[in-house]
Phi, psi and omega in degrees: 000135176278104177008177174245139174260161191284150159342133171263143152243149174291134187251104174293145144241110170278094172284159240184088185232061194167125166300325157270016171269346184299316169305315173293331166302324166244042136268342141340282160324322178295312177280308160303330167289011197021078170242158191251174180296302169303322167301309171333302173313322206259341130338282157317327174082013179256207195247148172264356167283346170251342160304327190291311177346297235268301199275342156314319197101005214267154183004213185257110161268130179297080205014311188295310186289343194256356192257319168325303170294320186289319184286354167274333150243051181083359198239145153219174182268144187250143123291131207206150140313114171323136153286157196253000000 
C-alpha cells in the first residue's frame, strides 16, 4: 500500500498598489484564518485599533507593523516589477 500524498494547500496571492487595498487584503487574510482583530492584535504585539486603522487604509502604518501584522498571519512580502 502506497502512501497518501500530502494535503495540497491552496496558495492565496494579493497583489496590492494602495494601502487600502493592502488593508483589504490582509483583512482578507484574517479573516480566513478566523482571527478576530484582537486575536490577531495580541498576536501581533499591536493595538487592535491599528489593525482595524491598517485594514482601513487609515493613516500611516509603520514598516515594523505591517511585517508584524503579516508574520502573525503567516504571511510574507514578495516583492516584483510591475507588468507593464
Amino acid at each position: 500500500m502506497q502512501p497518501k500524498p500530502p494535503k495540497s494547500t491552496k496558495s492565496i496571492e494579493a497583489i496590492t498598489r494602495a494601502p487600502d487595498q493592502l488593508g483589504q487584503a490582509l483583512e482578507r487574510f484574517r479573516r480566513l484564518k478566523d482571527l478576530s482583530q484582537s486575536s490577531l492584535a495580541m498576536s501581533a504585539g499591536i493595538r487592535q485599533a491599528t489593525v482595524s486603522n491598517t485594514e482601513k487604509g487609515l493613516g500611516k502604518t509603520e514598516i515594523n507593523t505591517l511585517f508584524a501584522i503579516c508574520a502573525a498571519l503567516g504571511l510574507e512580502v514578495v516583492l516584483r516589477e510591475r507588468p507593464k
